[in-house]
N, C-alpha and C positions, 0 to 999 in steps of 0.2 A: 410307448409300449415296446422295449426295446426285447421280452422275449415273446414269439408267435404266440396266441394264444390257440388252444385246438377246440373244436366246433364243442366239445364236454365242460372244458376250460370258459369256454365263452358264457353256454348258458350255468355255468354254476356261479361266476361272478355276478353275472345279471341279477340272477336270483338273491343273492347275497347284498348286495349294494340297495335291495328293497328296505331294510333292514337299517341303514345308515340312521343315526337319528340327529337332530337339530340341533344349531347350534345359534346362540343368543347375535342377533342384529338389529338393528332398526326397528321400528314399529310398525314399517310398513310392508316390512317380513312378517312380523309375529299378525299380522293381521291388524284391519285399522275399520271402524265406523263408516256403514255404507252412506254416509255423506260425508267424508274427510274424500281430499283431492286426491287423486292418484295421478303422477304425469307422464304421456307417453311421449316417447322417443319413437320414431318411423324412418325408416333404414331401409332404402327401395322405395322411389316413388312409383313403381309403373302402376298399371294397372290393376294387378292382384295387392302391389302392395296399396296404393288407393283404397282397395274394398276392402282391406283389413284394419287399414285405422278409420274406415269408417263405422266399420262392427265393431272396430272396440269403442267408439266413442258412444257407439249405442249400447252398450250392455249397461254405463252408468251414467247419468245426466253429470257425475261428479269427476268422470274422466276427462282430461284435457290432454290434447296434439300439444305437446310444447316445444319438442325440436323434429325438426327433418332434414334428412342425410339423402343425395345422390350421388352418382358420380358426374352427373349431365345434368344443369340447369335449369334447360327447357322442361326436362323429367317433373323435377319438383317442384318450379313454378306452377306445371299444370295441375301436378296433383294436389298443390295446395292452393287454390283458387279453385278447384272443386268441392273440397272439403270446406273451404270456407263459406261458401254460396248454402252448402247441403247442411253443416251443423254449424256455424257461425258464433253461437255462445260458447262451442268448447274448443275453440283453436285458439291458443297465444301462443303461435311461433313466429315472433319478430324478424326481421332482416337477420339480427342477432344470433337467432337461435336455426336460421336456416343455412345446412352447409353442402360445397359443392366440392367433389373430386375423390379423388381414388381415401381419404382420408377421414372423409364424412362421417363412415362410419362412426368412429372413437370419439369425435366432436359431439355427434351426437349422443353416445354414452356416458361421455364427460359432462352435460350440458345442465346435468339438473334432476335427469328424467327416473324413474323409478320401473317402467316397463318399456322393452324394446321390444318393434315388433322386427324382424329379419327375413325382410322380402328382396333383397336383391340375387338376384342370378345366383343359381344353386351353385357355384366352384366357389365363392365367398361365405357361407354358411357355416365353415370352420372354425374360421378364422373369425369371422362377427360373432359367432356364438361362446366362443370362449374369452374373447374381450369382456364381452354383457358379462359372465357368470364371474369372471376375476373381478370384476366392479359390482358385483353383487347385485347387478341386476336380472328381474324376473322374463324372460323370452319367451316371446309366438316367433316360433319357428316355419317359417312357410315351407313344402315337401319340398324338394328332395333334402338329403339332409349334407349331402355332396354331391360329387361325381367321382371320387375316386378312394380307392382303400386307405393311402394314409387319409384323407379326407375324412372319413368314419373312424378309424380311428381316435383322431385326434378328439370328435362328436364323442365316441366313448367316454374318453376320461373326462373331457366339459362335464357331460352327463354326473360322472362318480362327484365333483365337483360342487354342480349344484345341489346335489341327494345333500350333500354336508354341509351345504348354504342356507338350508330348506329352501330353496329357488325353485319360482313352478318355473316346467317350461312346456309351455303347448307347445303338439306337433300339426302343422297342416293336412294332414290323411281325414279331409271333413267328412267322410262318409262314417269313423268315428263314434261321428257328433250325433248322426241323422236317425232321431226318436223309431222309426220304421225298417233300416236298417239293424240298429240296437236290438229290436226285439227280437227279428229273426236269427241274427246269431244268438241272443240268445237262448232260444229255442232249441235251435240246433244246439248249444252246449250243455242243454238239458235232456240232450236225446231225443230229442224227434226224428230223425232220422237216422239213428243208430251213430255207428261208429262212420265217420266220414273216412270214404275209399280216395274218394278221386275229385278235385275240381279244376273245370275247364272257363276260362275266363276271357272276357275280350273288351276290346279299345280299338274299336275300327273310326275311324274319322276323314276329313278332308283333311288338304292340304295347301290352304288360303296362308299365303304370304301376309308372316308377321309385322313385316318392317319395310313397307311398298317405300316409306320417305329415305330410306337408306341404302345405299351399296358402293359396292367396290371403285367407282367411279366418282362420286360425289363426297366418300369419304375415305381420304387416303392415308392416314394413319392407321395401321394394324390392329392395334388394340382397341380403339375407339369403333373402329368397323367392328370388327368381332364384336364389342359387347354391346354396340348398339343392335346386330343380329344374332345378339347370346343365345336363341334357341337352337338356332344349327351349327354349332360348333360344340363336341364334344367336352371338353374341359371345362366349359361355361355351363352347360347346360345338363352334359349326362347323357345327351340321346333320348328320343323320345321316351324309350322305357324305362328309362331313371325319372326323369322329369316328368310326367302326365301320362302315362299306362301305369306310373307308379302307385295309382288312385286301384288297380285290378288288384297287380300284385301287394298290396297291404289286405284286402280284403282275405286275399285265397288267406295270407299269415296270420289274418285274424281267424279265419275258421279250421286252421292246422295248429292252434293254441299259440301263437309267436313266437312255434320254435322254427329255427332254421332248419333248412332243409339239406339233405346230405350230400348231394354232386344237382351239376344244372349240364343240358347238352341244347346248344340254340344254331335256330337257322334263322337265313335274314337277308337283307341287302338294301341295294340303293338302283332305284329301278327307276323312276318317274321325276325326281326333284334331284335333279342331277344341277350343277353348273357351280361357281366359284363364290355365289352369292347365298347358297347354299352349304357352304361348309364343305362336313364331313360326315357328317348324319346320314344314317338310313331311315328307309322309308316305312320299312316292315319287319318284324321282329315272330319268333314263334319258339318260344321255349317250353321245355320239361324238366320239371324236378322234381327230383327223388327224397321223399321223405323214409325216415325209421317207420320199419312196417310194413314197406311195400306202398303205403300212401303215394299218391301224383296229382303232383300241382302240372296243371299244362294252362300257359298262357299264349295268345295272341293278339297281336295288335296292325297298325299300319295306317297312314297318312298317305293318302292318295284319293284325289278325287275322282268323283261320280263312282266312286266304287260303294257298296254297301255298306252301311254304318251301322256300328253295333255296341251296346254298352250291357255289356250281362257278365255273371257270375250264376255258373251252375257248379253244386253238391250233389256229389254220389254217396249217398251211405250204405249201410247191410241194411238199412230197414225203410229206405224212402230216397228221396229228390229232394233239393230245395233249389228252385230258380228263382234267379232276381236278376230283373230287367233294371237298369240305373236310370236310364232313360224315361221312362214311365214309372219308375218307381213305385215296379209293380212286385210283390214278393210271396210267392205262391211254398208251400210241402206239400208234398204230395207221398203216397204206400206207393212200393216201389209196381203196383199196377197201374198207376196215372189219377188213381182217386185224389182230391184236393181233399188236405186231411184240413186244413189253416190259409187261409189269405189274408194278408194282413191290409191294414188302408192307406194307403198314401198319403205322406204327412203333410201339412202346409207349411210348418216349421222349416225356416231358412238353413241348415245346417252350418254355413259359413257363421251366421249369426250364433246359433245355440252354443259353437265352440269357446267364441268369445266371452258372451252372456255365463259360460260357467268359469273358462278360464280366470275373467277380471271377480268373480262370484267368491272361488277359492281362494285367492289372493286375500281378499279383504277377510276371510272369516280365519287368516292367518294355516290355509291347509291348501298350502297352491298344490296344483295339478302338476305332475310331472311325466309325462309322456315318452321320456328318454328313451327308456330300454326299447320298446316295440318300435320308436320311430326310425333309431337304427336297425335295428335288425330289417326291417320293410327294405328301407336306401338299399343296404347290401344286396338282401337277396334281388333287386333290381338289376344292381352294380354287375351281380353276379351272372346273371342274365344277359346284360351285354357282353360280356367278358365271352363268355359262353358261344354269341352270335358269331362275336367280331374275331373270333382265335378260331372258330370251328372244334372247340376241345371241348373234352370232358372236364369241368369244373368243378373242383369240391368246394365247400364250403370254407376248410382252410386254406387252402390256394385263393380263393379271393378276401378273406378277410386281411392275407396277411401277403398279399400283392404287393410289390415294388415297383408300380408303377402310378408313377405321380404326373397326373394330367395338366395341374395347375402350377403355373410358374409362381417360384416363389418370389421373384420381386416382380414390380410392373413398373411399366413409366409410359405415362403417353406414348413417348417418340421412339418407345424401344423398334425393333426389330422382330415382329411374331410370328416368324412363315407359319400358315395351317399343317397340322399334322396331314399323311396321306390318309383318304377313304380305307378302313379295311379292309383286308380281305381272308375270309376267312380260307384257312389251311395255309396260307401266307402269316399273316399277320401273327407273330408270338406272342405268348402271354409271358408278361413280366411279374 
């Protein structure tokens, strides 16, 4: 994208790129018999990616693990030796088809497979995603969709890419998926609560160490440390608010129609998870954006223990409330005098699963899902969000789509050299 695109320029492409229509490949593009094999590729052993090719192997008894990619060994031995124990009839991933290192990915692309799922460390999701879609393969894409603006970018044109492949591509934002959720936005997009003014949203959590078996002492190569503690290191991960408050701010973007928002102003720091094993991550995050209209999206979040935990999404309209508790998943409207107009029921429905269950659904009936446009736009305004914290500036929308600053090195080698970037600070720290 070699000229800026402006936040008008953005959404009128998006909109248009709807529009793309298909072009002839394979059969198991054009759609294939809900008993013909479909083979997955699994790209990120850890733990989410573990629960992801497990929901995909359940959405079809016909689905099959055929290859898996990490960069660390230990990673994918475990995850597949759990998979194997839990669904056993549908893993053939031989010695053969199992790959280890910074390369796995494309092996694993290469390998056979017809769907990739793309769970490793959010700074790689560029680059894996556009591999998949140049090989014409279909991607579950796990959130974030980067951590930085060429990063999204790049997710842009994959996206235009696949539209002309007919490639689905799921995005991980599973609230989505979630039948109880669903209804009440769509509620709200039918007017129950008028024109939505204002929503205030949170991601309050601990802060239990991810990776107790690794640190700066026991593992002295740079790179390998870092991505074995991919979550506290900006470039790998995003920051909390790119990477897992990412789950608030998609929602507020769902209920403001998934348009971008016009400037973001964030405050924030690094107060409690302070030390070298730790990164560069803050702890707590608290932004505001301004949408066309006067609308305001205000988010909060923070990772600190024994402090209060909170997982909700509140809508202010001209004509009512809509709270939703995530946690209880509990989702109330209310006139804007506190009467409950609707409550809706808590679903039992796994959402992780239902994503799956429809993404492998569409695939076969040759009408894959494509999640592209909303799932960038979500990254960004995150992106955007920290950018906001970490600079102390006023952020617009074009200023971070078409940011020059590139978090992610473009080559790696084990044994390179990776000093941590400094901790921000914001009214310090320039925005590039």
């Amino acid at each position: 994208m070699d000229t800026p695109p402006t936040r008008r320029e953005f959404l009128k492409s998006s909109s248009a790129l709807l529009a793309t229509s298909a072009i002839s490949f394979p059969s198991i593009l054009r759609g294939q018999a809900p008993d013909a094999k479909i083979k997955i590729g699994l790209v990120g052993c850890g733990g989410r990616g573990s629960g992801a090719a497990s929901q995909a192997l359940k959405a079809n008894p016909n689905n099959i693990l055929w290859a898996v990619g990490d960069a660390f060994e230990d990673k994918l031995t475990a995850s597949l030796e759990g998979l194997k124990n839990s669904l056993p009839n549908q893993v053939d991933a031989p010695e053969g088809r199992q790959f280890v290192g910074l390369d796995a990915y494309q092996k694993v692309i290469d390998s056979g497979v017809d769907v990739v799922l793309l769970t490793s460390p959010p700074a790689f999701r560029p680059q894996h995603f556009k591999a998949a879609v140049a090989a014409g393969k279909h991607s579950f894409l796990e959130k974030p969709m980067a951590t930085d603006a060429p990063g999204v970018r790049s997710v842009i044109e994959t996206v235009a890419e696949a539209k002309k492949k007919n490639l689905g591509v799921c995005a991980g934002f599973c609230w989505r998926y979630h039948p109880g959720m669903r209804e009440t936005f769509a509620r709200m997009a039918d007017g129950a609560i008028g024109q939505i003014l204002v929503n205030y949203n949170t991601y309050n959590g601990g802060a239990v160490d991810r990776y107790p078996k690794w640190n700066r002492k026991n593992t002295p190569r740079d790179l390998e440390w870092q991505m074995r503690r991919w979550y506290y290191f900006t470039w790998l991960g995003g920051d909390s608010i790119v990477e897992q408050a990412c789950h608030s701010v998609d929602k507020m973007a769902w209920g403001f129609g998934d348009k971008p928002p016009i400037r973001a102003i964030g405050h924030g720091g690094r107060q409690v998870r302070t030390g070298e094993d730790y990164g560069n991550v803050f702890d707590h995050f608290s932004v505001v954006y301004d949408y066309e209209g006067g609308a305001r999206g205000m988010h909060a979040s923070r990772q600190i223990n024994l402090a209060a935990a909170a997982n909700t999404d509140s809508f202010y309209g001209s004509e009512g409330i809509c709270e939703i508790n995530g946690s209880s998943k509990q989702f109330v409207i209310k006139d804007l005098k506190g009467n409950v107009k609707w409550r809706g029921t808590p679903a039992r429905t796994d959402m992780y699963q239902v994503e799956h269950d429809e993404f492998f659904a569409s695939i076969r009936a040759g009408k894959p899902i494509n999640d592209g446009d909303r799932m960038v736009t979500s990254t960004l305004i995150a992106i955007m969000g920290r950018m906001a914290t970490y600079t102390g500036q006023d952020i617009s929308w074009e200023m971070a789509l078409n940011s020059k600053e590139r978090l992610v090195p473009e080559k790696l080698d084990w044994d390179m050299t990776l000093p941590v970037a400094p901790v921000a600070l914001p009214g310090i720290t320039p925005f590039l």
